[in-house]
C-alpha positions as CSV (number, residue, x, y, z in Angstrom):
1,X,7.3,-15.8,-13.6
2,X,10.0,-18.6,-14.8
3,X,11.6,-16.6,-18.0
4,X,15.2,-15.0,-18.0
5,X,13.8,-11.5,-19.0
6,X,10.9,-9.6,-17.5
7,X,8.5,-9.8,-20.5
8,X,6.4,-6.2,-20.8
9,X,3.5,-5.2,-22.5
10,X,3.1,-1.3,-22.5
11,X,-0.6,0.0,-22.8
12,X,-1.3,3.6,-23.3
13,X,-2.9,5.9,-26.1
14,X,-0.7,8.6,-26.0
15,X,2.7,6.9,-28.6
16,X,5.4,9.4,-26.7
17,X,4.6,8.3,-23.7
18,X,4.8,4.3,-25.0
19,X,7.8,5.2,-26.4
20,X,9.3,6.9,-23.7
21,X,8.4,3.4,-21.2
22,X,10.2,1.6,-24.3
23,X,13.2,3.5,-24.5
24,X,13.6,2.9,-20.5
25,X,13.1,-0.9,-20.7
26,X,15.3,-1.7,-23.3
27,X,18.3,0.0,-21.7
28,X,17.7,-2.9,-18.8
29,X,19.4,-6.3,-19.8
30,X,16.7,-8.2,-17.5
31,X,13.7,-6.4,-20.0
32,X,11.9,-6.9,-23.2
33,X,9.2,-5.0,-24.1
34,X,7.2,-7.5,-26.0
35,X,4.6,-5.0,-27.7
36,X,2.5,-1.9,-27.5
37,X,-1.2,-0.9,-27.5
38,X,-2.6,2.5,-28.0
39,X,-6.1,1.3,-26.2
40,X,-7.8,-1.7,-24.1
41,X,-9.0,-3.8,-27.3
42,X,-6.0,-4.1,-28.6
43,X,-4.5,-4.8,-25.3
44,X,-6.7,-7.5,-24.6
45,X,-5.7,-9.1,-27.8
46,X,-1.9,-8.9,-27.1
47,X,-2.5,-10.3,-23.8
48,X,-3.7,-13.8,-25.0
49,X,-1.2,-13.6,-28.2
50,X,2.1,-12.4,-25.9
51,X,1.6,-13.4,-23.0
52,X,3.7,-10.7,-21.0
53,X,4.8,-11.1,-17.5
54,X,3.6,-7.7,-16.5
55,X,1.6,-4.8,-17.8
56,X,1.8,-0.7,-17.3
57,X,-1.6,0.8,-18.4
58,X,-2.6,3.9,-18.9
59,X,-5.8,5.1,-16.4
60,X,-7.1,7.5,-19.2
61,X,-7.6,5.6,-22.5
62,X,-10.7,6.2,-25.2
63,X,-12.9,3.6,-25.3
64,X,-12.4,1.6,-22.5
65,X,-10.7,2.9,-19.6
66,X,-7.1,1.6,-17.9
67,X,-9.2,0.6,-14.3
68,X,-12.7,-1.4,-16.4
69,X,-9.4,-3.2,-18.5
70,X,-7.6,-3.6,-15.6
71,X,-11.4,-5.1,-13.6
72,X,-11.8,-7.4,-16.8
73,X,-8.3,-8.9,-16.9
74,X,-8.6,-9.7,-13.0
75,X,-11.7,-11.8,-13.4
76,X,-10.5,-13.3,-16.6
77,X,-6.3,-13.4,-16.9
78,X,-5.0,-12.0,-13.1
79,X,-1.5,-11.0,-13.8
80,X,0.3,-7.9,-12.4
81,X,-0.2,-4.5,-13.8
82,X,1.5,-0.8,-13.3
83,X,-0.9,2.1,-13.5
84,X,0.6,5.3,-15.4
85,X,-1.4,7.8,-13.6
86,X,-1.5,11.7,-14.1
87,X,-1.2,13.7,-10.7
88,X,-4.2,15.6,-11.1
89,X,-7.3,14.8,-8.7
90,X,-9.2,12.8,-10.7
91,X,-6.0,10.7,-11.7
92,X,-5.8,9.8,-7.7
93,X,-9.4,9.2,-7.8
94,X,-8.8,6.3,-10.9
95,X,-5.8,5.1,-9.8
96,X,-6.3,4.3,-6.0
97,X,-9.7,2.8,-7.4
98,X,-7.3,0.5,-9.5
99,X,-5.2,-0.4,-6.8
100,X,-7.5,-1.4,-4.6
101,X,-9.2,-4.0,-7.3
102,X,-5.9,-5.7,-7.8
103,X,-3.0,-3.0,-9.6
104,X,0.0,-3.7,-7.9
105,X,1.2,0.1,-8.1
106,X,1.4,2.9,-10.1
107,X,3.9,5.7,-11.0
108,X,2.8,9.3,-11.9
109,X,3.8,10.3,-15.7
110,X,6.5,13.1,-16.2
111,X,5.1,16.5,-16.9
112,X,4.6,17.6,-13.5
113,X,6.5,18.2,-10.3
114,X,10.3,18.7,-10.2
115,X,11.2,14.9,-10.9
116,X,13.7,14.4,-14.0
117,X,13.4,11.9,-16.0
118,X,16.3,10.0,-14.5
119,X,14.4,9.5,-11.5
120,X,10.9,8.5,-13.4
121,X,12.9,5.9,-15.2
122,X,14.2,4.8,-12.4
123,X,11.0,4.7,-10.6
124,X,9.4,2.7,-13.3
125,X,11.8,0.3,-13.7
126,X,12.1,-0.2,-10.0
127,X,8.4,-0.9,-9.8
128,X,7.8,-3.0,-12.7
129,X,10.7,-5.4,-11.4
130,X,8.5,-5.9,-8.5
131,X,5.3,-6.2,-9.8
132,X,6.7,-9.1,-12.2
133,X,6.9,-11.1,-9.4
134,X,4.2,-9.9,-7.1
135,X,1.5,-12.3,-5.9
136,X,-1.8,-11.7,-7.7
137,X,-4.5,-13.2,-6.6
138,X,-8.4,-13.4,-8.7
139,X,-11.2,-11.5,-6.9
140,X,-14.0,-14.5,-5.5
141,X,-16.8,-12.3,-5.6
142,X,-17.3,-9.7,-7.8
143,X,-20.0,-6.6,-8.3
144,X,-21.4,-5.4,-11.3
145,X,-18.1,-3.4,-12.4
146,X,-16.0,-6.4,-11.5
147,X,-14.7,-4.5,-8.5
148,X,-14.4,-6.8,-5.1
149,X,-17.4,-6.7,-3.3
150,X,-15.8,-6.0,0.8
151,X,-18.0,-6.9,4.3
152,X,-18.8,-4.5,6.5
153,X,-16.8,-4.4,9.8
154,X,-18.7,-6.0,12.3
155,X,-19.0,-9.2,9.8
156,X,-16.2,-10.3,10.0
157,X,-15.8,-13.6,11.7
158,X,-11.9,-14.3,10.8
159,X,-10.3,-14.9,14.7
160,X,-7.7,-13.5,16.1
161,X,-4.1,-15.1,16.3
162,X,-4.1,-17.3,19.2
163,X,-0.9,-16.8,20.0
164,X,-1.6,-13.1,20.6
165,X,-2.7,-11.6,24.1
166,X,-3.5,-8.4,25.9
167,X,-0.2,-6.9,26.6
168,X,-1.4,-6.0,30.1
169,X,-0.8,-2.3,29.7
170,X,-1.8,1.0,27.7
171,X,-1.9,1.0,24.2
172,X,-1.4,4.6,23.0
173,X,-0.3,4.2,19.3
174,X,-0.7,1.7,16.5
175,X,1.9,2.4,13.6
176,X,1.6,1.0,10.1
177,X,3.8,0.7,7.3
178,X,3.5,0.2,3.9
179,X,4.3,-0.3,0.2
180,X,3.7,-2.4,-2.9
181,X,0.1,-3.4,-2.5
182,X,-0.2,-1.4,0.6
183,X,-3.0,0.8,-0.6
184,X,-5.8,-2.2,-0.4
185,X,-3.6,-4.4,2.1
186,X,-4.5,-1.0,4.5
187,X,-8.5,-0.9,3.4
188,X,-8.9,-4.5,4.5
189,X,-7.5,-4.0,7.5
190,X,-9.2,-1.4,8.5
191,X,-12.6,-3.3,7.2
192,X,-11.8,-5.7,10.0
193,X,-11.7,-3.2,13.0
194,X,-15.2,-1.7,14.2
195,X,-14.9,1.9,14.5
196,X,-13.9,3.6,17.3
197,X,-12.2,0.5,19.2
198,X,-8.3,1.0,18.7
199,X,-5.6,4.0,19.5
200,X,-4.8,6.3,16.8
201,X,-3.7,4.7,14.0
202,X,-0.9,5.8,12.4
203,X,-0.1,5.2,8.8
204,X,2.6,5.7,6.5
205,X,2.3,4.4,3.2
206,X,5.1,5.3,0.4
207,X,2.8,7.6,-2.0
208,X,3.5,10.7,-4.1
209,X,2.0,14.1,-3.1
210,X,-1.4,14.8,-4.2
211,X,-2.6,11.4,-3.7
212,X,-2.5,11.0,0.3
213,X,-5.4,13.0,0.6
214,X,-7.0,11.3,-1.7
215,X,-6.3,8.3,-0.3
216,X,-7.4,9.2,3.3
217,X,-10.9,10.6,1.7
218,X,-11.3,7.3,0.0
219,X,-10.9,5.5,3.4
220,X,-13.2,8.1,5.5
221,X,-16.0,7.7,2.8
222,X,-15.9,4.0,2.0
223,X,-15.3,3.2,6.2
224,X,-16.6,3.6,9.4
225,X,-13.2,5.1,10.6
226,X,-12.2,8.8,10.9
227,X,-9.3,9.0,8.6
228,X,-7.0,12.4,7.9
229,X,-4.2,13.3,6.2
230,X,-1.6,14.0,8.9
231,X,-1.1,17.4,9.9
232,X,1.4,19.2,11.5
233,X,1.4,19.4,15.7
234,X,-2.7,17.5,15.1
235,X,-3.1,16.0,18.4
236,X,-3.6,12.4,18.2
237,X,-7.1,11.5,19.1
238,X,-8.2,7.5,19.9
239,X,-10.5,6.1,16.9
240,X,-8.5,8.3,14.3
241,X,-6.5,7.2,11.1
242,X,-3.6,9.5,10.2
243,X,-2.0,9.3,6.8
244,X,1.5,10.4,6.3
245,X,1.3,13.1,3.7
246,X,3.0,12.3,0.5
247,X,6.0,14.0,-0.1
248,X,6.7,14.8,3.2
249,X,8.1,12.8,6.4
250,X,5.5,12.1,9.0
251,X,6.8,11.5,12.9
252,X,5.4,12.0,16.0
253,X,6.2,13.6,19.5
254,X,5.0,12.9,23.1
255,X,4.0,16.3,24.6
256,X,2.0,16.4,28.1
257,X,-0.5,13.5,28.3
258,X,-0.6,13.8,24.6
259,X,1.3,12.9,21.2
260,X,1.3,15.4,18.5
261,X,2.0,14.9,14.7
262,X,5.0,15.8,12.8
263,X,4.8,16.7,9.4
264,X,8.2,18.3,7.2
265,X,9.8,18.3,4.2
266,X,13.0,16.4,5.8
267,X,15.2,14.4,3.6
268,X,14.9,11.2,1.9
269,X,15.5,7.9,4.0
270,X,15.8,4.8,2.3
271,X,14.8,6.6,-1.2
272,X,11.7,7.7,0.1
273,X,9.4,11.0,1.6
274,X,7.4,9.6,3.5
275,X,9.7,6.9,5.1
276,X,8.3,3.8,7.3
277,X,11.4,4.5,9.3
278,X,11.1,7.7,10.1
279,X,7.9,7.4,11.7
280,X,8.7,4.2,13.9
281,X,12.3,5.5,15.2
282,X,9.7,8.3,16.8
283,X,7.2,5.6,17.6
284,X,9.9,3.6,19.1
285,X,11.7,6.7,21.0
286,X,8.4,8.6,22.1
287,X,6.0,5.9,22.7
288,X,7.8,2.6,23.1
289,X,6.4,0.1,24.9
290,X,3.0,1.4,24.4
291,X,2.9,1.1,20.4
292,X,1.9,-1.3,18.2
293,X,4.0,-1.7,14.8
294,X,2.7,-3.3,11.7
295,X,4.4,-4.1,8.5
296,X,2.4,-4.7,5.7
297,X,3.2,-5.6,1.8
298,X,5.7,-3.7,0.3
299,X,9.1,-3.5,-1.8
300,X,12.2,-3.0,-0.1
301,X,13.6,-3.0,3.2
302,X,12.1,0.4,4.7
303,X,10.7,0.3,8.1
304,X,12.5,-2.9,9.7
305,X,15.2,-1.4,11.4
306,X,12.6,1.2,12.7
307,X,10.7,-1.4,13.8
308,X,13.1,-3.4,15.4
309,X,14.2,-0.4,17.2
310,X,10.4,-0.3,18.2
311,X,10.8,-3.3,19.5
312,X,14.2,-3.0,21.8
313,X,12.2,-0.2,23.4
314,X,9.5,-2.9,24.5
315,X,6.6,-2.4,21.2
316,X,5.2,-5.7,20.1
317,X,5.5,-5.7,16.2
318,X,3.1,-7.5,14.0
319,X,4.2,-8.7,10.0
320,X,2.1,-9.5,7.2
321,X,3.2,-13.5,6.3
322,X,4.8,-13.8,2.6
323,X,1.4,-15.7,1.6
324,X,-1.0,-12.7,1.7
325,X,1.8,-10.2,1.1
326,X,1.5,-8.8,-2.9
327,X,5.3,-8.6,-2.0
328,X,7.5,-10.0,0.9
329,X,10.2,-7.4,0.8
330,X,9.6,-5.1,3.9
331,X,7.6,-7.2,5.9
332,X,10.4,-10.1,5.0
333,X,13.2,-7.9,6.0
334,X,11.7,-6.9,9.3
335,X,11.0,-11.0,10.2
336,X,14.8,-11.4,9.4
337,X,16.1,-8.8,11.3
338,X,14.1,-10.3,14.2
339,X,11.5,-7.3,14.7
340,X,8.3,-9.2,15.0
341,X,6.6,-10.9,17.8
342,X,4.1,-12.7,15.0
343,X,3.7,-13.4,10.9
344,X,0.0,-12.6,10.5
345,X,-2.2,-13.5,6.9
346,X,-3.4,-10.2,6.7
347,X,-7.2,-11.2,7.3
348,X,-6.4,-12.4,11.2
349,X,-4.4,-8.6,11.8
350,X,-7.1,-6.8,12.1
351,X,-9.1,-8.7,15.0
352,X,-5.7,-9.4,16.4
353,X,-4.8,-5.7,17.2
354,X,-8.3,-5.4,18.6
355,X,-7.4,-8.6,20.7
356,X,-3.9,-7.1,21.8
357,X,-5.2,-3.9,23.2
358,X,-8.8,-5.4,24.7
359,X,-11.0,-4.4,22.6
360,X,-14.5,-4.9,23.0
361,X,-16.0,-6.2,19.2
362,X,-19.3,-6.6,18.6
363,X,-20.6,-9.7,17.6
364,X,-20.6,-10.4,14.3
365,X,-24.3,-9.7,12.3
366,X,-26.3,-12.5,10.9
């Protein structure tokens, strides 16, 4: 994006809730809302006439739904996109579907839930800012609903880093964090890793409540991983995903031979519930040098002073590089505090965890 202003193009069938995005924008000096469109025709007709910088669709729209616009405009005209997304199930269902075929992120509409609408405008503003200049990249290969077609694990033939080893001791914890374009950076990953093979995987991504769950379903359906939402005092189990529960701060705690999960309310850090800090401060002060910490895509700075704490306590840290990342802010500010042993594309992460704690990976099918 080269403009002065943040050129926006507001899809959505309902007109209060266009108008409502429109009022927000134009309050923003570094804004302008360039049009409107109550469905996806008239969207796609904007698009080529307007040429916005970024778009925030509506998942529910007659006609032509927000994710099989959002599937065409990949394939033909990749440019960032918001999701508006209800917070009822099936909304989660749409929108994490979205997100993992290219959306850069989504915000819930107003309606719900105890947020005012203060903190939704700022939420959208704060998330359409980033998606502006997000990377978005065109799907190569594409199924019949223009949705990414993804190997299996155990396919895969992308090598590890080299500069990676075994650390030479007990892993007992991996510990991801995530943002911006963290929903499918954390589904690749995971497509790379055979089942079964690493620690337990622990996993906080900033999302609302009401969509965690749905996001760890999504990921224990579509892969051969067991993946929960994070529960309180769950005892971590090798060959398990635990997602941090939106709307609440996930940490752990070493009890016996054993770690446990922590899962309350707790307050805000760094703007958010769940926080990437939170859980690697515990990481760092209950498992230290036998943790893994990854930072993946995201917006901000949250997680890099947990993780360089992670690391002072002996953890080797992993980034995503600024290439693959949808956005270099959280992985970026972890590299500059000095937090990470290695800047990974996200496609050589996977097989270099697996090569870091000594996994054995099968070879890959013909």
């Amino acid at each position: 994006m080269t403009r002065n202003k943040i050129r926006v193009l507001i899809v959505d069938d309902n007109a209060i809730d266009r108008e409502l995005l429109t009022s927000f924008l134009e309050e923003q000096p570094d804004f302008e809302v360039v049009g409107q469109a109550a469905d996806a025709f008239e969207a796609r007709g904007k698009v080529k006439s307007l040429r916005p910088d970024v778009l925030t669709l509506d998942v529910s729209m007659p006609g032509m739904s927000g994710i099989q616009f959002r599937s065409n405009l990949m394939r033909l005209q990749p440019m960032p996109v918001v999701m508006c997304s209800a917070t009822t199930e099936a909304g989660a269902d749409v929108t994490l579907e979205a997100l993992a075929i290219g959306a850069v992120d989504f915000v819930t509409k107003p309606g719900t839930g105890s947020r005012t609408l203060t903190e939704y405008r700022d939420t959208v503003v704060a998330k359409l800012r980033a998606a502006a200049y997000a990377q978005v990249r065109r799907p190569t290969v594409t199924g019949a609903t223009g949705a990414p077609l993804r190997t299996t694990p155990g396919s895969q033939s992308v090598p590890a880093h080299p500069a990676a080893a075994r650390l030479g001791r007990a892993v007992d914890v991996i510990a991801i964090g995530a943002s911006t374009g963290g929903v499918a950076a954390i589904e690749s990953l995971l497509e790379t890793v055979p089942a079964g093979v690493l620690p337990p995987v622990l996993v906080t991504q900033h999302i609302p409540a009401g969509f965690s769950r749905r996001f760890a379903e999504r990921l224990h359906a579509q892969l051969p991983h067991t993946v929960l939402e994070a529960t309180p005092d769950a005892r971590l189990e090798p060959g398990h995903v635990y997602i941090a529960p939106g709307g609440q701060q996930f940490s752990i705690v070493r009890r016996g031979d054993g770690y446990r999960c922590v899962v309350e309310r707790g307050e805000r850090v760094n703007l958010h519930r769940p926080s990437v800090d939170v859980l690697f401060h515990s990481v760092a002060e209950h498992a230290g040098s036998r943790a893994i910490g990854v930072m993946l895509t995201g917006m901000g700075s949250d997680g890099a002073q947990g993780m360089r704490a992670m690391r002072e306590r002996g953890a080797y840290n992993i980034v995503q590089d600024e290439a693959s990342s949808t956005v270099w802010g959280m992985p970026g500010a972890a590299a500059e505090l000095g937090a990470a042993h290695l800047q990974l594309p996200l496609p050589r992460i996977g097989p270099t965890l697996c090569q870091i704690v000594g996994a054995v990976v099968p070879p890959p099918r013909d």
